[in-house]
C-alpha positions, 0 to 999 in steps of 0.5 A: 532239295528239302523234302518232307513226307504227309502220309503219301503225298511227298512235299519238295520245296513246299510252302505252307500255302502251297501244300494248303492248295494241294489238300484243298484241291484233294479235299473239296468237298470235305469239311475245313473248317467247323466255326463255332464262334461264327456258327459256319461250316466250310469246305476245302473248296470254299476255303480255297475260294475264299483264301484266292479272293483276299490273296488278290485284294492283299496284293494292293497292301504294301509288301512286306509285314502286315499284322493280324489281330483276329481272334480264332476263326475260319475269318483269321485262317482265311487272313493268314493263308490269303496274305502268304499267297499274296506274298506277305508276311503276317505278324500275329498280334497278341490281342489278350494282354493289352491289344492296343499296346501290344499292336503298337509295340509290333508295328515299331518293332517289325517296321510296319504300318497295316493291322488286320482286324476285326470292327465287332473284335475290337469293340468286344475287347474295348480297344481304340482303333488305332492308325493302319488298322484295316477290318476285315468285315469291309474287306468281305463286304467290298469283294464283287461279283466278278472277284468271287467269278474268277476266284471259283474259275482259279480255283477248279484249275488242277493244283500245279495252275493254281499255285502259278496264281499265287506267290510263289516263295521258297521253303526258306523264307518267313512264314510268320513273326510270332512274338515270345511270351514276355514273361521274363523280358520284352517280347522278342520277334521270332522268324520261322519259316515254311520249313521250319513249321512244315517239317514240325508238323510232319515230325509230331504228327508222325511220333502221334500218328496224326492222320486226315480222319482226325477232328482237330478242335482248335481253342487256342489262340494263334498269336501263340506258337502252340495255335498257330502251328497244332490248331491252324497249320497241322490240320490244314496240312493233314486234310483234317476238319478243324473245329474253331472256337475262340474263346478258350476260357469259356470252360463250360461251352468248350465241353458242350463243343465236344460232346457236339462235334466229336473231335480226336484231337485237342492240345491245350494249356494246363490252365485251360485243361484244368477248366475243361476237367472241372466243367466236364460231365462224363461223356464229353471228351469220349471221341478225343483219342489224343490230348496233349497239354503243352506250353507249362508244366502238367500237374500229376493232379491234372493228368490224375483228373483226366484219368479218372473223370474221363479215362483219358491218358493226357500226354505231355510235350514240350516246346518253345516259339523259336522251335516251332514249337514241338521238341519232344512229347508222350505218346500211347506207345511212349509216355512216362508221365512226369516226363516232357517225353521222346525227343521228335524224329529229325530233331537232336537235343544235347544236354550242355553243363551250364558251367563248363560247356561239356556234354552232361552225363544221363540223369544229369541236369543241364542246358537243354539245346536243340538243333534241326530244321525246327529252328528259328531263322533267328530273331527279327533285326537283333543279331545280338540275342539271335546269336547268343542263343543259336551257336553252330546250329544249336539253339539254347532253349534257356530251360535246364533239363536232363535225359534218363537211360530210355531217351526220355527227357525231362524239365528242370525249370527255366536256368532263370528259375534256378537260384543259387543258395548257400553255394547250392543250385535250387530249381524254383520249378521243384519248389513250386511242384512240392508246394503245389503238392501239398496245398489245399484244394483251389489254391494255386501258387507260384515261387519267386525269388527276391534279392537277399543282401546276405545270401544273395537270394530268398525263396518267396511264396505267392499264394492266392488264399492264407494258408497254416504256413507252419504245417506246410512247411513242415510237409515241404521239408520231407521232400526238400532240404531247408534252403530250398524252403519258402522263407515268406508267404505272401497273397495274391489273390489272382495270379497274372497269366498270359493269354496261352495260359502260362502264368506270367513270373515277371509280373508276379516278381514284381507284384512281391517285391512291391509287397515285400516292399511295402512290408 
């Protein structure tokens, strides 16, 4: 029997739609939901109606998968709740980086034919309607009277009859394909299960002291782990109001929500905090008590800014798809900026020599695994990846990393972004930190590296604006030995991202080695 802890309220064997029935039951007058974008407010008790309602029309899908491309929204929380209670699996569709070609690739890949989606969405972002799409404004407009009648009816039922109308499931079974991000390869469909989302909820909330008296302002999009799971599901589970926009780079609007609804809470990506610091006026952020950057690398300038601006400590954490996502973070008790932080309650993580496979030593940089309930059910249909990356429980993160004497751990760099030079490992992620450290004002960059016949790699700057290489260099080298400086600067004026923000490397290798190419 798995049991997790939500303050007093104990869930045994839960599911997510199932805990989400409970907190609706406890919360029905309370506020769900703030949208935003839709200018609707909504209560646990509608919610719960609303999420009955489509539970029942979802039955009619075919069994299985069924996709979701909806931006952040009271509709899409509503979808993916509706299709667990109907016993179907969502597959959240990545909508900012080629919907078209990115819904098609999840059909092929998953094996399945019904997207989800939204007429007015697909017109905003120019994408042909393509074979399977459904539109959610026809499902709302074909809901009777009667459908709405015996939903209300279920709904004012205690808790345990009411779940007696919905699938039924097991902690065990797949809550969601996510997709990786496909910075570095084809994206691959990660499985996580109820367990494996529920029982990180309970651990970060806990380490952060996440409660029902919490506003979570969720910006982030929930095709992406970080929104998926902090935005849409921690919330939910805790009886918070979530306060939704979908627009994340709507910088200025973001902060005038704020200043509006006064969240606690906000988690985002460094390239949206960066937006919201710059468009931000004094006041803005005065009711958060918590904001975690996560899903990058959090720039000392950025955690600074915050600071001074705001008085906010923004705290760090670190995650991946395939660990649901959170591994470790800061909080007020325990932070050491520059440091991914504390390892979560119920969640191990070993350091592994790359070359010989022992345990490393403190301070010494490695493989960073990890093992829990967190973990991944494994990747959809490809046994091969799944089990070169989970091996007895433990899964390789493929990021390199160390933990100091006090249990902090800390980021090295991707073992991809590790290049060796002259015989010696160079961190690419270090690298990138020294340039960025002495780079004018504005300019971003990031380090790749390109095949050099002679010594196996070279160091390549990617930087957006020209800049005096010689005298940046020159700054370079007091913090680094000279095979690990840039030997090539090259411009781009806008560097590729991804839609949680990341920047995108395998588009930026590329865009350099055509440009070294072309040269």
């Amino acid at each position: 029997m798995t049991i997790y802890g939500f303050g007093n309220s104990p869930c045994i064997d839960m599911t997510l739609h199932k805990r989400f029935i409970e907190i609706a039951k406890e919360n029905r007058k309370k506020l769900a939901f703030i949208d935003r974008s839709t200018d609707r407010k909504i209560t646990y008790g509608r919610a719960l109606i609303a999420t009955l309602i489509l539970a029942r029309k979802f039955r009619k899908f075919e069994e299985g998968f069924i996709g979701i491309m909806i931006p952040t929204s009271a509709g899409a929380a509503f979808t993916v709740v509706g299709l667990l209670m109907s016993g179907r699996t969502p597959v959240m569709i990545n909508y900012s980086t080629g919907a078209e070609k990115n819904a098609e690739f999840a059909q092929e890949k998953c094996g399945f034919k019904t997207v989800i989606t939204s007429r007015t969405f697909l017109e905003k972002i120019n994408c042909p309607v393509i074979d399977g799409m459904i539109f959610i404004e026809d499902i709302m407009e074909g809901i009777s009277t009667v459908e709405k009648l015996r939903a209300a009816s279920i709904a004012q039922l205690p808790a345990a009859l009411v779940r007696r109308f919905v699938h039924r499931g097991n902690d065990d079974e797949t809550a969601v394909i996510l997709f990786t991000s496909g910075s570095e390869k084809e994206p691959r469909a990660v499985q996580l299960t109820h367990r494996n989302i529920l029982s990180n909820i309970m651990s970060f909330g806990r380490f952060v002291g996440l409660s029902a008296k919490d506003r979570m302002f969720g910006i982030l999009p929930f095709f992406h782990v970080f929104g998926f799971n902090v935005n849409l599901w921690t919330p939910l589970c805790y009886g918070m109001t979530d306060i939704l926009y979908a627009n994340p780079l709507d910088f200025a609007k973001v902060c005038t929500i704020a200043r509006e609804e006064r969240p606690t809470v906000i988690a985002g990506t460094p390239s949206f905090l960066w937006g919201y610091l710059s468009k931000s006026a004094p006041g803005d952020f005065e009711s958060l008590r918590l904001i975690v950057s996560g899903a990058d690398k959090c720039p000392d300038t950025l955690r600074k800014g915050y600071n001074e601006k705001h008085g906010i400590t923004l705290l760090e954490g670190y995650g991946t798809t395939e660990t649901s996502p959170v591994i470790s973070a800061n909080s007020h008790e325990y932070n050491r900026p520059g440091s991914i932080g504390k390892v979560l309650p119920g969640v191990e993580v070993r350091i592994e020599n790359y070359e010989t496979g022992e345990n490393c030593e403190i301070g010494e940089t490695g493989r960073i695994l990890v093992k829990g309930d967190l973990v991944m059910k494994g990747y959809l249909d490809d046994l091969e990846e799944t089990s070169m990356r989970v091996r007895h429980g433990w899964y390789d993160t493929g990021d390199m990393g160390y933990l100091d004497e006090d249990g902090y751990l800390w980021h090295a760099g991707r073992l991809k972004r590790f290049v060796k030079i002259g015989g010696e490992m160079v961190s690419l992620v270090r690298v990138e930190d020294v340039l960025e450290s002495v780079l004018p004002s504005g300019i971003a960059c990031c380090i790749v590296e390109v095949p050099d016949p002679l010594k196996g790699g070279k160091i390549v700057a990617a930087v957006t604006a020209g800049v005096d290489e010689k005298n940046i260099l020159k700054k370079m080298g007091k913090q680094l030995p000279n095979i690990a400086l840039p030997k090539k600067f090259v411009i781009i004026e806008e560097l590729p991202k991804m839609g949680s923000g990341k920047i995108d490397f395998r588009s930026v290798t590329g865009m350099v080695h055509n440009l070294m190419h072309q040269k």
